[in-house]
Backbone and ligand atoms as CSV (ligand in chain L), in Angstrom:
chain,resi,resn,atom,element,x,y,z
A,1,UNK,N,N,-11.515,16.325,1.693
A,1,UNK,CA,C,-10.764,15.258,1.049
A,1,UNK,C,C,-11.739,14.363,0.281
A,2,UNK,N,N,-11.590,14.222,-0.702
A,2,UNK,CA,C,-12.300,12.964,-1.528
A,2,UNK,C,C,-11.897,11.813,-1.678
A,3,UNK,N,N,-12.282,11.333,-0.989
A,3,UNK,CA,C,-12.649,10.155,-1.139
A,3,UNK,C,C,-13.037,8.988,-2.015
A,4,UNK,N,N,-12.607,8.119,-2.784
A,4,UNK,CA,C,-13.295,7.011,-3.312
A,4,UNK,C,C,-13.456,5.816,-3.231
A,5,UNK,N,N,-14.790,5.104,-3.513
A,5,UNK,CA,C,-14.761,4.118,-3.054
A,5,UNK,C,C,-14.352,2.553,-3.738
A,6,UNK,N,N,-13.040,1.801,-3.330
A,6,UNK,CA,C,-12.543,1.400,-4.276
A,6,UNK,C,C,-12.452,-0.065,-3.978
A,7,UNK,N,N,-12.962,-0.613,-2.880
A,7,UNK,CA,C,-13.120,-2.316,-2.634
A,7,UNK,C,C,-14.051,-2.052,-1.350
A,8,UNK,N,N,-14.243,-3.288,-1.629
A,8,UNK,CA,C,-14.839,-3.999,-0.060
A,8,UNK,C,C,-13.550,-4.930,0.876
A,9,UNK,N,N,-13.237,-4.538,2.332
A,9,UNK,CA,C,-12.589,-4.801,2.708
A,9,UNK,C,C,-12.255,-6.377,2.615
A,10,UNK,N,N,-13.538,-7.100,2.507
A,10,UNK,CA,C,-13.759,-8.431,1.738
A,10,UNK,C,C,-12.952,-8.900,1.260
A,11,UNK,N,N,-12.421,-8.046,-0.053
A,11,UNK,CA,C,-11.959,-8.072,-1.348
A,11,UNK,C,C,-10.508,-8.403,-1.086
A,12,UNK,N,N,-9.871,-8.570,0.033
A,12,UNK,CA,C,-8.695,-8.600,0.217
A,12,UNK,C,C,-8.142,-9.130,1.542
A,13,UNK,N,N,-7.376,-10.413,1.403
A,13,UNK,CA,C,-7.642,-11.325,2.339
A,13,UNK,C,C,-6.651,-11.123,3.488
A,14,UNK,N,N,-6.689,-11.099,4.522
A,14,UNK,CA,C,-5.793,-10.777,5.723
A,14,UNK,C,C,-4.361,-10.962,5.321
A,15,UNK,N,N,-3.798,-9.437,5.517
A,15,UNK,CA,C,-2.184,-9.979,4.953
A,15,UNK,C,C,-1.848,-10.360,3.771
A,16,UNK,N,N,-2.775,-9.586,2.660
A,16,UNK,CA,C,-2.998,-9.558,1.502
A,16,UNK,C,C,-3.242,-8.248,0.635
A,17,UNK,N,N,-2.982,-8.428,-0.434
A,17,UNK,CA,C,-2.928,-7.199,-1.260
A,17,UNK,C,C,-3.801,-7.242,-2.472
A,18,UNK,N,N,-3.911,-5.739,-3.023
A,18,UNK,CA,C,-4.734,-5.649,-3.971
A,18,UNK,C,C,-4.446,-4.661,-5.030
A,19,UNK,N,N,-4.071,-4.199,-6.063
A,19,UNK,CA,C,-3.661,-3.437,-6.736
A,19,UNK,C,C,-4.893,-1.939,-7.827
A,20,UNK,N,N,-4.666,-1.265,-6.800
A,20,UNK,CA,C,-5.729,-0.268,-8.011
A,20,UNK,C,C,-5.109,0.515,-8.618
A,21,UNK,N,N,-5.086,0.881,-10.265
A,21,UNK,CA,C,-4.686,1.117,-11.472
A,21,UNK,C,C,-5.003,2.594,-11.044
A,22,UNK,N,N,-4.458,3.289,-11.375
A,22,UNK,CA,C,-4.257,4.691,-11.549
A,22,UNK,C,C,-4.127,5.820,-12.413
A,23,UNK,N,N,-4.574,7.213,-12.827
A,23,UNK,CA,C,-3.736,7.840,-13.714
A,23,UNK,C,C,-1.818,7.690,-13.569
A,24,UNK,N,N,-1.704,7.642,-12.668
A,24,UNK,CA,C,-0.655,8.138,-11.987
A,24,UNK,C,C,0.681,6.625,-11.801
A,25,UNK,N,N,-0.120,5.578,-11.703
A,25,UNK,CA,C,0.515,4.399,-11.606
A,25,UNK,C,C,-0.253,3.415,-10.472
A,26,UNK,N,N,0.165,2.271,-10.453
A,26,UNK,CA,C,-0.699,1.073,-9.718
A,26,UNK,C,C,-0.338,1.440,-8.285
A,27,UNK,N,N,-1.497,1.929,-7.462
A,27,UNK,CA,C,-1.029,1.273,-5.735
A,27,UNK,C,C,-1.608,0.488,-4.768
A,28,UNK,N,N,-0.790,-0.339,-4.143
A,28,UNK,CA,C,-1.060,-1.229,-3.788
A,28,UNK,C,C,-1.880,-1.268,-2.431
A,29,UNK,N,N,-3.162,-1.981,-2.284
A,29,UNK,CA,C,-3.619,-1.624,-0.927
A,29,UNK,C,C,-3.585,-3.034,-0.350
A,30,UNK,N,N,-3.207,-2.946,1.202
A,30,UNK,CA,C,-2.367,-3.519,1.706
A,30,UNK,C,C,-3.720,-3.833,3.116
A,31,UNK,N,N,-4.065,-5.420,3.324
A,31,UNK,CA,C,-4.866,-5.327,4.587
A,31,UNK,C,C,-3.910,-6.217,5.903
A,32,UNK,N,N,-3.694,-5.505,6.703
A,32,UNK,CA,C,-2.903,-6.516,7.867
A,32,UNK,C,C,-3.834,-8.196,8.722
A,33,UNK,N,N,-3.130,-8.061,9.717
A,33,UNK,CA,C,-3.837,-9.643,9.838
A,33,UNK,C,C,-5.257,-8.607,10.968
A,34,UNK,N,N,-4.630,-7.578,11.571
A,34,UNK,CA,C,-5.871,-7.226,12.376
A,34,UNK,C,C,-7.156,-6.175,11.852
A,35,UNK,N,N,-6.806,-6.324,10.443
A,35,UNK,CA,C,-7.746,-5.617,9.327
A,35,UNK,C,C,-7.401,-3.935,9.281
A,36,UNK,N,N,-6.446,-3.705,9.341
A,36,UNK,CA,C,-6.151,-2.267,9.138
A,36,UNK,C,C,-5.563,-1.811,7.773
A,37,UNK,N,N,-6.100,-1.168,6.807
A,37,UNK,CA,C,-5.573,-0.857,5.505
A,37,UNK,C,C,-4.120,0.061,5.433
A,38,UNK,N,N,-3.493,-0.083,4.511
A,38,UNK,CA,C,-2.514,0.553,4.110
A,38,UNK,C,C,-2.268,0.845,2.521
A,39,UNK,N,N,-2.260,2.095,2.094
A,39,UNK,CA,C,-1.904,2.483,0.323
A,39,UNK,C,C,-0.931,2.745,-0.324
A,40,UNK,N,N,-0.040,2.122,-0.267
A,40,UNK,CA,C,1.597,2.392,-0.992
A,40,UNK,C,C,1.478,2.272,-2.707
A,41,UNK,N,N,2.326,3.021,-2.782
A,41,UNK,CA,C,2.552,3.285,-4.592
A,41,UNK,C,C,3.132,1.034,-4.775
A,42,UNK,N,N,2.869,0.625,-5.759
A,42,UNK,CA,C,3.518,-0.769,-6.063
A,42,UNK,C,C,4.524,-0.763,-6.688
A,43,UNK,N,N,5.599,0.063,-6.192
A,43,UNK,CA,C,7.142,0.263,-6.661
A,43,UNK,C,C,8.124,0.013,-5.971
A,44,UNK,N,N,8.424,-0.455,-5.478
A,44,UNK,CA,C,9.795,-0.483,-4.366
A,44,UNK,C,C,10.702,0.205,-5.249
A,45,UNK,N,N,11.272,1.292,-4.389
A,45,UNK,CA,C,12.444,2.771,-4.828
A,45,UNK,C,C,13.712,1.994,-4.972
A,46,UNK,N,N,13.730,0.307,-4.984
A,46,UNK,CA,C,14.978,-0.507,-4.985
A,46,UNK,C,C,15.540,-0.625,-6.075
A,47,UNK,N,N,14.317,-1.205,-6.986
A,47,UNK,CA,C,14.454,-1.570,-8.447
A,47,UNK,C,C,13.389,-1.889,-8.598
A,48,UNK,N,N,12.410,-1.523,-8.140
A,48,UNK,CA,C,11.024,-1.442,-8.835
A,48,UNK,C,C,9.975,-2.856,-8.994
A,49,UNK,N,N,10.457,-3.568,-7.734
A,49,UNK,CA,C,9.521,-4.955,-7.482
A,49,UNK,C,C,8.278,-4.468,-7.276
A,50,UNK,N,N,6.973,-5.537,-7.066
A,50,UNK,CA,C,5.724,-5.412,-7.078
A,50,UNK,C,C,5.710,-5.714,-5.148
A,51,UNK,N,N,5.405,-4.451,-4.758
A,51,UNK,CA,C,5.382,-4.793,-3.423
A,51,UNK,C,C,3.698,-5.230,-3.118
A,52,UNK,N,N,3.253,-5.113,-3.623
A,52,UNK,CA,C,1.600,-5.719,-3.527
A,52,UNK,C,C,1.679,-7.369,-3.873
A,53,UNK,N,N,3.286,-7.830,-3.946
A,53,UNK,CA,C,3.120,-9.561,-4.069
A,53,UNK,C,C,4.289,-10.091,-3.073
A,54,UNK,N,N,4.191,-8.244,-2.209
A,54,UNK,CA,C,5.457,-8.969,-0.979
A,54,UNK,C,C,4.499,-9.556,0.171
A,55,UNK,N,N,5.333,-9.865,1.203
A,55,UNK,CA,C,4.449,-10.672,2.594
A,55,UNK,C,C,4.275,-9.854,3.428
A,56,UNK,N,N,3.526,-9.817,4.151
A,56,UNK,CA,C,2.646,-8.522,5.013
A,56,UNK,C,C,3.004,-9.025,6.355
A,57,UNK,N,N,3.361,-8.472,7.276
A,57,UNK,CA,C,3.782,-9.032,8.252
A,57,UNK,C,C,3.811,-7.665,9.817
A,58,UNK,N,N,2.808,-7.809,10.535
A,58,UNK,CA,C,2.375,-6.453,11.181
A,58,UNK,C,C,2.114,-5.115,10.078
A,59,UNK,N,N,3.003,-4.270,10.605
A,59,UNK,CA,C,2.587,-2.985,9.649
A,59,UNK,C,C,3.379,-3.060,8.472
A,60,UNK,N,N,4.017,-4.116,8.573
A,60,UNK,CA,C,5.320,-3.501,7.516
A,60,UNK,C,C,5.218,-4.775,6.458
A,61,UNK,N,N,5.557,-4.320,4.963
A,61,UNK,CA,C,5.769,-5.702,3.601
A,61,UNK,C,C,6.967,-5.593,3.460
A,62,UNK,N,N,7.484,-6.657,3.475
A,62,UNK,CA,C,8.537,-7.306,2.922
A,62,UNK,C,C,8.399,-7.460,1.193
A,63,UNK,N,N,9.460,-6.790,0.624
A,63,UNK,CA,C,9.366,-6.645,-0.958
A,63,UNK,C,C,10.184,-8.212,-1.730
A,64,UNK,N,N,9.225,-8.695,-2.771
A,64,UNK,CA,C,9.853,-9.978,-3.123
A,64,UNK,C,C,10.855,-10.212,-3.950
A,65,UNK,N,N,11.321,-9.003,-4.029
A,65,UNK,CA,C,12.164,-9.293,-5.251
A,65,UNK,C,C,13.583,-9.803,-4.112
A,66,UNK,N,N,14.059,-8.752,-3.014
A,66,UNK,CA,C,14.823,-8.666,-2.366
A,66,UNK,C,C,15.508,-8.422,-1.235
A,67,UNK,N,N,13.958,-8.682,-1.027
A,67,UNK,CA,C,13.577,-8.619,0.760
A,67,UNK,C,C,13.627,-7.217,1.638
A,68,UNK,N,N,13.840,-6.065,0.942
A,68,UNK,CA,C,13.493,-5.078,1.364
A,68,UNK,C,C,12.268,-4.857,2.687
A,69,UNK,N,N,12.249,-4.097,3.518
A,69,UNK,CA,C,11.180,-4.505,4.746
A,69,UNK,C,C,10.550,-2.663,4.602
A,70,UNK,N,N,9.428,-2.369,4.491
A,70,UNK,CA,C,9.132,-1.003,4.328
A,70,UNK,C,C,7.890,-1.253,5.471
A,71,UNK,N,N,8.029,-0.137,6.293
A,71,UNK,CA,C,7.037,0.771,7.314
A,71,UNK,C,C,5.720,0.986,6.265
A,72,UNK,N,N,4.657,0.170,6.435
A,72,UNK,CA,C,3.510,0.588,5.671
A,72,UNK,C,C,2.980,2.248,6.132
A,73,UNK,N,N,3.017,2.375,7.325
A,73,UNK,CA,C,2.913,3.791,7.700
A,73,UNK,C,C,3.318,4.902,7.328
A,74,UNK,N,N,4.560,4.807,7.406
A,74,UNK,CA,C,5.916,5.882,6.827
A,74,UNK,C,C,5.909,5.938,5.562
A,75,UNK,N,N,6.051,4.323,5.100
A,75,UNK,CA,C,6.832,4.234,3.695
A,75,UNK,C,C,8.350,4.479,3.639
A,76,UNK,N,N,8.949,4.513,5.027
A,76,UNK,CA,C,10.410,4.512,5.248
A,76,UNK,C,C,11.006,2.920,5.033
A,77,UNK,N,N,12.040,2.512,4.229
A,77,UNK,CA,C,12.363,1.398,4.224
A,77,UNK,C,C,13.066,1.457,5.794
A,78,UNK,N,N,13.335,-0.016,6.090
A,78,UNK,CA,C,13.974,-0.581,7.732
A,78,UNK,C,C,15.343,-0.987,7.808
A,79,UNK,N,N,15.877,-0.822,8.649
A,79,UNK,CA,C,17.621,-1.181,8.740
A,79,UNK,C,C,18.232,-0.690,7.931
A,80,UNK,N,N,19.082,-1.303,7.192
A,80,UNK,CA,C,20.086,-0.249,6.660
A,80,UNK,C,C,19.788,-0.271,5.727
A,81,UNK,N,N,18.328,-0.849,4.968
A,81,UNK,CA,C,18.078,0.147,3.295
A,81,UNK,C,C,17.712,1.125,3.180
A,82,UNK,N,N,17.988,1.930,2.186
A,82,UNK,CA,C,17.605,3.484,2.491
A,82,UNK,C,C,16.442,3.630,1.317
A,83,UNK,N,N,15.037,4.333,1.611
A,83,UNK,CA,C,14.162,4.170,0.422
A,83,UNK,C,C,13.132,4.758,1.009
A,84,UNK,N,N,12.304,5.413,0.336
A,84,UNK,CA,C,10.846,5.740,0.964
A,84,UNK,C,C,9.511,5.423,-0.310
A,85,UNK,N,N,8.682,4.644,-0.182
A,85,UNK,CA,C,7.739,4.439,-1.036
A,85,UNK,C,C,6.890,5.502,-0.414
A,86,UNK,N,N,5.627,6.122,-1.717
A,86,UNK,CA,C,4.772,7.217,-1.605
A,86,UNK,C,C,3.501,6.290,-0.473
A,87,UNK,N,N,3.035,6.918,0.054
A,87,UNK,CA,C,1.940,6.527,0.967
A,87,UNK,C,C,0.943,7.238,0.687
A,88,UNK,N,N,-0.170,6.801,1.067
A,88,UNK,CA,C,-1.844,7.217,0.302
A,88,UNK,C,C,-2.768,7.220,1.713
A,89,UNK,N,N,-3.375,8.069,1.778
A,89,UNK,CA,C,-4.759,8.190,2.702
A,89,UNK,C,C,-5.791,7.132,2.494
A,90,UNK,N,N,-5.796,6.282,3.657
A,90,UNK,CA,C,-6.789,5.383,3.313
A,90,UNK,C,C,-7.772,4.653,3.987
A,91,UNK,N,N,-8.889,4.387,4.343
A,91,UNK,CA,C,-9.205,4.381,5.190
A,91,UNK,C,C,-10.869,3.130,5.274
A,92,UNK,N,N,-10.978,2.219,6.247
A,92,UNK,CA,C,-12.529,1.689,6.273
A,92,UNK,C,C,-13.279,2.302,6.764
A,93,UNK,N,N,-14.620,2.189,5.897
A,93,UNK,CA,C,-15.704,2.761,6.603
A,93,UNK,C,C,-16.820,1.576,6.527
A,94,UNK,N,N,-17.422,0.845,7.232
A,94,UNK,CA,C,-18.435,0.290,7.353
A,94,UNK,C,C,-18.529,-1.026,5.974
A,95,UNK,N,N,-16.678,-1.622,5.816
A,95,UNK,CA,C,-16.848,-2.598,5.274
A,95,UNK,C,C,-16.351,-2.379,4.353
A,96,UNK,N,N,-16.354,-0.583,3.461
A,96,UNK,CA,C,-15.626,-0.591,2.153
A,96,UNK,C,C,-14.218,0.203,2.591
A,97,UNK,N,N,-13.310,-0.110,1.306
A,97,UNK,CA,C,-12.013,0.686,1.507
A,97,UNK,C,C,-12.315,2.063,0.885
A,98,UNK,N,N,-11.779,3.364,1.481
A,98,UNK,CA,C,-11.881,4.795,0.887
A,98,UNK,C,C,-10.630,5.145,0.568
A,99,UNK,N,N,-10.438,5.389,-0.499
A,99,UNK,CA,C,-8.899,5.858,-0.810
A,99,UNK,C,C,-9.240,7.352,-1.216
A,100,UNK,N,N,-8.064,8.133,-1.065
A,100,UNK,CA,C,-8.108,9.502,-1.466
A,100,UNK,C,C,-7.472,10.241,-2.618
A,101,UNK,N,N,-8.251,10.074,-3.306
A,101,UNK,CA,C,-7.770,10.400,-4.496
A,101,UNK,C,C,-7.239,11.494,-5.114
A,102,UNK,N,N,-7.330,12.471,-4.722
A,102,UNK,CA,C,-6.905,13.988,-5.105
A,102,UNK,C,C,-5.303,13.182,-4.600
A,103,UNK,N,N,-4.863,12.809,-3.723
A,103,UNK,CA,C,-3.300,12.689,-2.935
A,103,UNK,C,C,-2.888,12.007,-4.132
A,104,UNK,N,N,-3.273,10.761,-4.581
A,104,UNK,CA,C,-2.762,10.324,-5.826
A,104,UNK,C,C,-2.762,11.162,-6.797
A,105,UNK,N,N,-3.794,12.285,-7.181
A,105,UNK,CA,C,-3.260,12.607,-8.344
A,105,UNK,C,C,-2.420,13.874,-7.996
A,106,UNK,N,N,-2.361,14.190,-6.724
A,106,UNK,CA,C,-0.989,15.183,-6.743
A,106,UNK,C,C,0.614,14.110,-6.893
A,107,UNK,N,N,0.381,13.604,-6.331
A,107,UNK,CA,C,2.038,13.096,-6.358
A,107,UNK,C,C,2.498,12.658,-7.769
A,108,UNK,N,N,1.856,12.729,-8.512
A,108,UNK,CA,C,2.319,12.454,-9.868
A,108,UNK,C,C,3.296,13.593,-10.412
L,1,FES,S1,S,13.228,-4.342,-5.821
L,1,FES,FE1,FE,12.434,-4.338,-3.825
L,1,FES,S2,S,14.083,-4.908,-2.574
L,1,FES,FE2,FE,14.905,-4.872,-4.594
């Protein structure tokens, strides 16, 4: 798997987001409050809000346009919305974020 190296975990403040540009489209990387990363496409399958400017809240963001609640894990939306955002391999190593890039450019 390849790997790239695309922030410093630094770079992104607890329960905060960060957006990396893509061939493929923007996704959003996502740090919780206990520093665990997450890589979702920045689309909500709703109508297409910026979920990298929703609120992070355990594993899961809340989308701002309309409060949508999505499983950062899954990418399964919660309760009775029905939706799945794309999810990305992602991972810290010693301070930086590794995203996997071949996965992004398949799902295109
Ligand atoms: S666009 Fe995300 S909940 Fe509507």
């Amino acid at each position: 798997m390849t790997m790239i190296d695309i922030a410093a975990l630094s770079d992104i403040p607890p329960q905060g987001a960060r957006v990396v540009r893509t061939p493929h489209g923007c996704v959003a990387i996502f740090r919780t409050a206990d520093d665990r990363v997450f890589a979702l496409d920045d689309r909500c399958p709703h109508k297409g809000g910026p979920l990298s400017e929703g609120i992070v809240h355990g594993t899961q963001v809340t989308c701002p346009l309309h409060n949508w609640v999505f499983d950062m894990q899954t990418g399964l939306a919660q309760g009775a919305d029905k939706g799945t955002v794309a999810t990305y391999p992602v991972r810290v190593q010693e301070g930086r974020i590794l995203l996997d890039i071949r996965l992004i450019r398949r799902a295109a």
